[in-house]
C-alpha positions in Angstrom: 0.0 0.0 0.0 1.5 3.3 -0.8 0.5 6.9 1.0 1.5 9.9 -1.3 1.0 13.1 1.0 1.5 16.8 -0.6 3.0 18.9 2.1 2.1 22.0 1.7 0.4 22.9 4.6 2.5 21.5 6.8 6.1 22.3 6.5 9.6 20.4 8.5 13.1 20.5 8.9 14.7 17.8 6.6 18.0 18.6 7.9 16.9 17.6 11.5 16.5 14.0 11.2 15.2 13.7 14.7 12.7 16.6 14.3 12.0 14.7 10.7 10.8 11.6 12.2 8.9 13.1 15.1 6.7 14.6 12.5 5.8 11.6 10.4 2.7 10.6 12.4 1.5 13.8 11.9 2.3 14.0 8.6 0.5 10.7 7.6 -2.1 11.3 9.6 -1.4 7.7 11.4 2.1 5.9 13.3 3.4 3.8 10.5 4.7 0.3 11.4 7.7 -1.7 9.3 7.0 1.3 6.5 9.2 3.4 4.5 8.8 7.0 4.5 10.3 8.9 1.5 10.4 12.8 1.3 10.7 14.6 -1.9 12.6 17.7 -2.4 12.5 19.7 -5.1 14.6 23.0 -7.1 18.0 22.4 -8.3 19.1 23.6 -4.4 16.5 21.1 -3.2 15.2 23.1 -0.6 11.8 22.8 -1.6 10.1 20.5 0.0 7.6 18.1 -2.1 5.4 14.9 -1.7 6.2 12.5 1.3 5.8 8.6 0.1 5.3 5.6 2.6 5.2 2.0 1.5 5.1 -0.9 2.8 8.8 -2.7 3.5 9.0 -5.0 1.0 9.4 -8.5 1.5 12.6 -10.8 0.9 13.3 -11.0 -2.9 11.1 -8.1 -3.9 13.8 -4.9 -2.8 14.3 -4.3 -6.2 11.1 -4.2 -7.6 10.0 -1.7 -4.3 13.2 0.6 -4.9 12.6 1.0 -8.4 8.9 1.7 -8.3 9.5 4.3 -5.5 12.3 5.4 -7.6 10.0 6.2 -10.9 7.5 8.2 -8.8 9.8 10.6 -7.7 11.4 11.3 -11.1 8.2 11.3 -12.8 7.0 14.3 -10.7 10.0 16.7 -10.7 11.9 15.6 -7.3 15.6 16.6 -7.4 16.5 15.0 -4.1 15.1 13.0 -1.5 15.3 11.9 2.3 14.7 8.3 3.5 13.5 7.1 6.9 12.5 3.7 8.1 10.3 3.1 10.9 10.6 -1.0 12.3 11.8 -3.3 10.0 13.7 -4.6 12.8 16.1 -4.4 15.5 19.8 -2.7 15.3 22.1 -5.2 15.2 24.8 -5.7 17.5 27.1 -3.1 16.3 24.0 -0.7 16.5 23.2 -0.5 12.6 19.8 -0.5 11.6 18.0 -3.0 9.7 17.1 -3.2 6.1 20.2 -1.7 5.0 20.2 -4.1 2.1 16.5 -2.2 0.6 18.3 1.2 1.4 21.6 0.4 -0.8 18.9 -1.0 -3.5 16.5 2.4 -3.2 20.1 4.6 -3.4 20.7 3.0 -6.5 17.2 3.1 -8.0 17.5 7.2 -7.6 20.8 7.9 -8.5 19.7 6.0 -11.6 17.5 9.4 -12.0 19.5 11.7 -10.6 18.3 11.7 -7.4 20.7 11.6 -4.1 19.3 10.2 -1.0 20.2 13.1 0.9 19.7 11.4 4.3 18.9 7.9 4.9 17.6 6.9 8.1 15.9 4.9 10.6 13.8 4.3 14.0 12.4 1.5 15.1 8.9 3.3 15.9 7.7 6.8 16.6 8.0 7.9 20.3 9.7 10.1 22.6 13.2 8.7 23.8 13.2 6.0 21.0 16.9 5.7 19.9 17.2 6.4 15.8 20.3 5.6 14.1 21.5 6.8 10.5 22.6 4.5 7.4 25.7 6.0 6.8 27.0 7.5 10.0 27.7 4.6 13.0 28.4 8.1 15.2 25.0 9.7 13.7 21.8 9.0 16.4 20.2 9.6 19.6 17.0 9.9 21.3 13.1 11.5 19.7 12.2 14.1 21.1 8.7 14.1 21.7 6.4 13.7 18.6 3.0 15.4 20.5 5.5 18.4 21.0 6.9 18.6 16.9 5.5 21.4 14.5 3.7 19.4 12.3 2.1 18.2 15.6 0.7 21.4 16.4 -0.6 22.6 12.7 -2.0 19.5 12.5 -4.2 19.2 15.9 -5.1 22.5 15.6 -6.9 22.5 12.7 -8.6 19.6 14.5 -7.4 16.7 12.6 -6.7 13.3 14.6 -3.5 11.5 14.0 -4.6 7.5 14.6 -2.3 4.9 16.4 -1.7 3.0 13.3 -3.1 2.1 9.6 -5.5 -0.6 11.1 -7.4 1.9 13.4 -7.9 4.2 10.9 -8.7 1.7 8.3 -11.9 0.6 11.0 -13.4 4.0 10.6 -14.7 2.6 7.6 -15.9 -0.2 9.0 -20.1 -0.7 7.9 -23.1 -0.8 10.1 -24.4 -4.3 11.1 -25.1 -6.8 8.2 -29.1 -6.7 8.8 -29.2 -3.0 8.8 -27.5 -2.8 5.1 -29.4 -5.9 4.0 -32.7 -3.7 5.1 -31.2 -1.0 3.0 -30.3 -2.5 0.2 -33.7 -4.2 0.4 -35.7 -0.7 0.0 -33.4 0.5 -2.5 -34.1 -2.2 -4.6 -37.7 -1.9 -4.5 -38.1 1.7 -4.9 -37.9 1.9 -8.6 -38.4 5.3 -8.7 -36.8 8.8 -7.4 -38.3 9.5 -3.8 -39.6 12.8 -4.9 -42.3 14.4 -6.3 -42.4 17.7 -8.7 -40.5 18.4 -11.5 -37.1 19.5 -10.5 -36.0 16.5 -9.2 -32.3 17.5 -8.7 -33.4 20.4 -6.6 -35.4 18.1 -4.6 -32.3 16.0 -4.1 -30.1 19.0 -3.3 -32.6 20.3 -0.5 -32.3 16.1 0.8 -27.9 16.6 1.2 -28.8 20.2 2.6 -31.0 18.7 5.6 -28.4 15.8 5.9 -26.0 18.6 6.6 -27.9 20.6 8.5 -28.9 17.4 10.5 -25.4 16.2 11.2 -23.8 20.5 11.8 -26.6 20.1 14.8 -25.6 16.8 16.3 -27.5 14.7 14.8 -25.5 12.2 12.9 -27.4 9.2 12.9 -29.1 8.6 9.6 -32.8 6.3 9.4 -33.3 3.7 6.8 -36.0 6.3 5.1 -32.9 9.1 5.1 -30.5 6.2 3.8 -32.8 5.6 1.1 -33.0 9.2 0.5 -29.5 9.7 0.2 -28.5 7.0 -1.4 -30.9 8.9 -4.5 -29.5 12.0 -4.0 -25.9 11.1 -4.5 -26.8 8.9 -7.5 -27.4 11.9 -9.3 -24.9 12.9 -11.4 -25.5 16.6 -11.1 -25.8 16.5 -7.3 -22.7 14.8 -6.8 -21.1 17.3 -8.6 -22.0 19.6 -5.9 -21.1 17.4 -3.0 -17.9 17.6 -4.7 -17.5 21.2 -4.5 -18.2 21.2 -0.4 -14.4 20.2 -0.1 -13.2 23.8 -1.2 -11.8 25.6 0.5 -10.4 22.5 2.8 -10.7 24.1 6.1 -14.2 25.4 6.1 -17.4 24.3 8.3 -18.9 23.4 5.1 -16.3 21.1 3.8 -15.7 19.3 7.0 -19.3 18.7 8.0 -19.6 17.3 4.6 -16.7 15.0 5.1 -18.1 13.7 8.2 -21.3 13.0 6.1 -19.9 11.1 3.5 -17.7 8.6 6.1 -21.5 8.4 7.8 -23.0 7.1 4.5 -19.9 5.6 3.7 -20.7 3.4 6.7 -24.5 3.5 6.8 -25.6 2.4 2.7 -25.0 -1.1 1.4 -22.9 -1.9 -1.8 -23.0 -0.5 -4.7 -24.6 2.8 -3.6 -22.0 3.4 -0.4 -19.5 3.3 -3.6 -20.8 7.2 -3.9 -20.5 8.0 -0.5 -16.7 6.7 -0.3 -15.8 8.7 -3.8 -16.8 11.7 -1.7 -15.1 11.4 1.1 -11.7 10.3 -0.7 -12.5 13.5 -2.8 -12.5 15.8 0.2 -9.5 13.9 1.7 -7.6 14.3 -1.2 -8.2 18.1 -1.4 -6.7 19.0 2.1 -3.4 16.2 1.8 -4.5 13.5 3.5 -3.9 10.9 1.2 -4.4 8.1 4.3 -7.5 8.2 4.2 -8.2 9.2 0.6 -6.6 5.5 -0.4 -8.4 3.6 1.9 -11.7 5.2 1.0 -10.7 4.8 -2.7 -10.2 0.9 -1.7 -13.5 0.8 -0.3 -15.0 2.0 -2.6 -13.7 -0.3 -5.3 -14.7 -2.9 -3.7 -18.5 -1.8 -3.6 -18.7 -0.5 -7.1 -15.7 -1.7 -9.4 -16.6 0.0 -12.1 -17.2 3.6 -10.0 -16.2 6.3 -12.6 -15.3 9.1 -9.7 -13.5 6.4 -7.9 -11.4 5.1 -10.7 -10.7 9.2 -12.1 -9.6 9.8 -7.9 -7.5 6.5 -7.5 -5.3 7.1 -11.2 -5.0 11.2 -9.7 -3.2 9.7 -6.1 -1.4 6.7 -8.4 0.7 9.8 -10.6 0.7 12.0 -7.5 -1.3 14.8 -8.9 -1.1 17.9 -6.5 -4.3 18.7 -4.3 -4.4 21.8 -5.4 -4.7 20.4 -9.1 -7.7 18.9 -8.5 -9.4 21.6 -6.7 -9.0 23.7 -10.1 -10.8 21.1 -12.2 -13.4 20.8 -9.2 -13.8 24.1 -8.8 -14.8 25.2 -12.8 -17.7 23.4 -12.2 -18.9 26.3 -9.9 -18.9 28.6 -13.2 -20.9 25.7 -15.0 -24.1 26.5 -12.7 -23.7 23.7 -10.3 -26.3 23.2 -7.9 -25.8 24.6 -4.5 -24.9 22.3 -1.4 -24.7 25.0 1.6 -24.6 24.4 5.6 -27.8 26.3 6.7 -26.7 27.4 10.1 -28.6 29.8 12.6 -27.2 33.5 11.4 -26.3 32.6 8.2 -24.8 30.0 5.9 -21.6 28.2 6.1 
C-alpha cells in the first residue's frame, strides 16, 4: 500500500533528522509500522520540500522491484532529491546498525539511476519520545526522539482539528459498515423503490434540498441517519448533477462546510450497502484528497472499489493519487464546475450559511 501526501500545509526540517521523524505521524495522519517514509525535495538547491511517500517494506526477494517503483514516482513528478526514513523493519544489530540496509543500498541505486541523491537515509524502530534512531551511513549519527506530541507538524495539524490514529489498522476501522441486517434492510428498499423519492418536477433540486437537511442534521448533532434518510441519500448522490455539488463542499479545505460534509460522506460511507455506499466513499476520498491527507483518501478509494468496481469518480480519484497529482490540481478542475451553474450544497446554520 502506498501513501503519497503533498505537504504544503505542513512544513519540516529535513536537515533535522530527529525533528523529521517526530513529525511523520502527523504528517501521515497515522504511526506507521515496518513502512518506508520517503520525502521529496524539489529545485535544483533542493530546498523545496515536495510529496512525502510511505510504503510498505517490501518483502525478501522483492527490494528491487520496491526501490525502483519508488524510484520512478519521484522522477516522474520533478523531485531533485530525496530523504529516506524507516520506521521497524527490525532491531539494530549488534554493532548498533539498523536493519534493512540491504532495501536502502537498493532504493540509493534506483535514484541515483534518475539523478536523485538520498540526501539522508535513516531509521527508527517506531515513533515515540526517547526511542533511539540511528542513521545508514554514519555509525556516530543517532540519539534519542524528542517528543512527537511536541513537533511542529504536531501542532498545525491538531489545531486544525485533525486526529492523527495509532496505526493504519485503526484508521482503516473507521470505515468499517453498520451491522449486516441494517444494510441488507437497506439495500432491500433500495431495490424496491424503482423510482426517485420525490415528487415535482425538478428532481435534482429536490435531491439538493435532501444533502442540505443531511447537513444541517449532522452540523446540529444529529448524525445518525434512518433507513427512510439512507434511502434518500442514497438517491440524492446517485445523481450525477448533485454529486457534482457534493464535490465542491471540499473547497476551500478548512471550512465548516467542507468538514461537515466530510463527516457526512464517512457516515453514508458506513450507513448504505454496496454498490450505492461506492458514492458516498468517492466523496469522502475526494475531500480527503483536497486538504493532503492521502491516508484516508486511499483507503476510502479501496472501499470504494470494492462496492462498485466500475465507479467512474472512484477510478478518475485513485489514477490522480497513483501519478501523484497535486491537491491543489484537483481543486481547479473541481472548482470550474462552480462557473458551470452547479447546484448549490450549503450548511444552513442559525445566522447565516456556512
Amino acid at each position: 500500500m502506498t501513501t503519497s501526501t503533498p505537504t504544503g500545509r505542513t512544513k519540516v526540517d529535513l536537515k533535522d533528522p530527529a525533528d523529521l521523524l517526530a513529525a511523520i505521524p502527523y504528517l501521515l495522519g497515522f504511526h506507521p509500522e515496518d513502512s518506508v517514509v520517503v520525502f521529496g525535495m524539489r529545485g535544483p538547491d533542493r530546498k523545496r520540500q515536495g510529496l512525502i511517500m510511505r510504503v510498505d517494506l517490501p518483502p525478501s526477494g522483492l527490494e528491487h522491484d520496491q526501490a525502483r517503483d519508488l524510484a520512478g514516482r519521484l522522477a516522474l513528478t520533478g523531485h531533485t532529491g530525496a530523504t529516506v526514513a524507516v520506521v521497524g523493519g527490525g532491531a539494530a544489530n549488534k554493532a548498533g546498525r539498523p536493519p534493512r540496509r540491504r532495501f536502502i543500498r537498493r532504493l540509493e541505486a534506483s535514484l541515483a539511476e534518475y539523478g536523485i541523491p538520498v540526501m539522508h537515509p535513516v531509521w527508527a524502530p517506531r515513533i515515540a519520545a526517547e526511542v533511539r534512531w540511528g542513521c545508514y551511513r554514519e555509525k556516530t549519527c543517532g540519539g534519542l526522539l524528542p517528543d512527537p506530541r511536541d513537533s511542529v507538524a504536531a501542532a498545525i495539524v491538531t489545531g486544525a482539528g485533525q486526529i492523527t490514529r495509532a496505526s493504519r489498522e485503526e484508521l482503516e476501522r473507521l470505515f468499517d459498515p453498520v451491522s449486516p441486517e441494517t444494510l441488507a434492510r437497506r439495500a432491500d428498499l433500495l431495490t424496491r423503490m424503482a423510482d426517485p423519492p420525490w415528487n415535482g418536477p425538478d428532481l435534482v433540486q429536490a435531491a439538493v434540498a435532501e444533502v442540505n437537511a443531511a447537513l444541517a442534521r449532522a452540523d446540529g448533532g444529529d448524525p445518525a441517519i434512518t433507513d427512510d434518510q439512507a434511502v434518500r441519500l442514497a438517491w440524492a448522490l446517485s445523481l450525477v448533477e448533485v454529486r457534482g455539488a457534493c464535490m465542491l463542499t471540499a473547497a476551500p479545505a478548512d471550512s465548516p462546510l467542507a468538514r461537515t460534509a466530510e463527516d457526512l460522506w464517512l457516515t453514508l460511507a458506513r450507513e448504505l450497502p454496496a454498490p450505492e455506499a461506492a458514492e458516498a466513499l468517492a466523496l469522502k476520498a475526494h475531500a480527503a484528497y483536497l486538504r493532503g491527507d492521502m491516508a484516508t483518501a486511499g483507503i476510502a478509494l479501496v472501499r470504494a472499489g470494492e462496492a462498485d468496481p466500475g465507479h467512474g469518480l472512484t477510478k478518475l480519484l485513485a489514477r490522480a493519487l497513483d501519478a501523484m497529482v497535486p491537491p491543489s490540481d484537483v481543486a481547479e478542475v473541481v472548482l470550474r464546475q462552480r462557473a458551470e451553474g452547479t447546484p448549490e450544497i450549503s450548511l444552513r446554520r442559525s445566522g447565516g450559511t456556512g
